[in-house]
C-alpha positions as CSV (number, residue, x, y, z in Angstrom):
1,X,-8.8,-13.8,5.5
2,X,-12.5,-14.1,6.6
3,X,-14.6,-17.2,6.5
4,X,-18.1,-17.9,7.2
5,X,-20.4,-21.0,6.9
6,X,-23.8,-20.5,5.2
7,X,-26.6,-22.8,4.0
8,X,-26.9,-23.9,1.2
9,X,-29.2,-22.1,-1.1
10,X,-31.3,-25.3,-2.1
11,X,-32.5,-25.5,1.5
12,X,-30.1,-28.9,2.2
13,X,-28.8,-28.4,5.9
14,X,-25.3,-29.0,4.6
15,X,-23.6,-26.5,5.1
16,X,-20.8,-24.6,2.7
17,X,-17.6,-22.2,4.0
18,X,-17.4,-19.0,1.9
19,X,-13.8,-17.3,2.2
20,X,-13.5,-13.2,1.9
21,X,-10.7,-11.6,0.9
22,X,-9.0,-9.0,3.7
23,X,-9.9,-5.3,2.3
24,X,-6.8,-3.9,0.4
25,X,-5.9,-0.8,2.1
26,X,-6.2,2.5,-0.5
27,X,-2.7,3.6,-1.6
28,X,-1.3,6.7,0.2
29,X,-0.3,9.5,-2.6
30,X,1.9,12.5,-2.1
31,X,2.4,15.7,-4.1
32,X,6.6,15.7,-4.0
33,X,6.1,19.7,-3.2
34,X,4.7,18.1,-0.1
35,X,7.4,15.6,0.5
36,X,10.5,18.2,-0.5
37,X,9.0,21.7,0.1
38,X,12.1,23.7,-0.6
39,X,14.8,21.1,-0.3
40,X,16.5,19.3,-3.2
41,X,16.8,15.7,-1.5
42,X,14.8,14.0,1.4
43,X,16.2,10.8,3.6
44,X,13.8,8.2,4.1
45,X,14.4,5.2,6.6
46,X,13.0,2.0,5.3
47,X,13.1,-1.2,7.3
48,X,16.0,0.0,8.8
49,X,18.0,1.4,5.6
50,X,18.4,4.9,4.7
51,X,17.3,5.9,1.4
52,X,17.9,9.3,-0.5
53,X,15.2,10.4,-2.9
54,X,16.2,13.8,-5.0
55,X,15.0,15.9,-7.6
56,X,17.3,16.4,-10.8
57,X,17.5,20.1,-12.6
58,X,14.7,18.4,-15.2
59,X,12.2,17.6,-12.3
60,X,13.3,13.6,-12.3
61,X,13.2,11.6,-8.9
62,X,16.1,9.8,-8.5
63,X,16.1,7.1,-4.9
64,X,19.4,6.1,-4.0
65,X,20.6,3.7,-1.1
């Protein structure tokens, strides 16, 4: 989080702290042709733990651990 102090708009030399959100980083999107190109099923390590996500005959995504 980012502060900073500004006057105060009346022109009183007190001062006031204003707080800023951090920016929210944009979401990353993925076409799955991208992610599975010809393959059925792709592995993907997450903090550590292997995940499988596949693609059912009906074009569902199913993520298994």
């Amino acid at each position: 989080m980012h502060t900073a102090t500004l006057p105060l708009p009346s022109g009183d030399a007190s001062l006031r702290t204003v707080v800023r959100a951090q920016a929210v980083p944009a979401q990353r999107q993925f076409d799955s042709r991208t992610l599975f190109g010809d393959a059925q099923e792709v592995r993907i390590t997450h903090f550590g733990q292997e995940y499988r996500l596949r693609q059912t005959r009906n074009g569902k995504l199913i993520l298994t651990k």
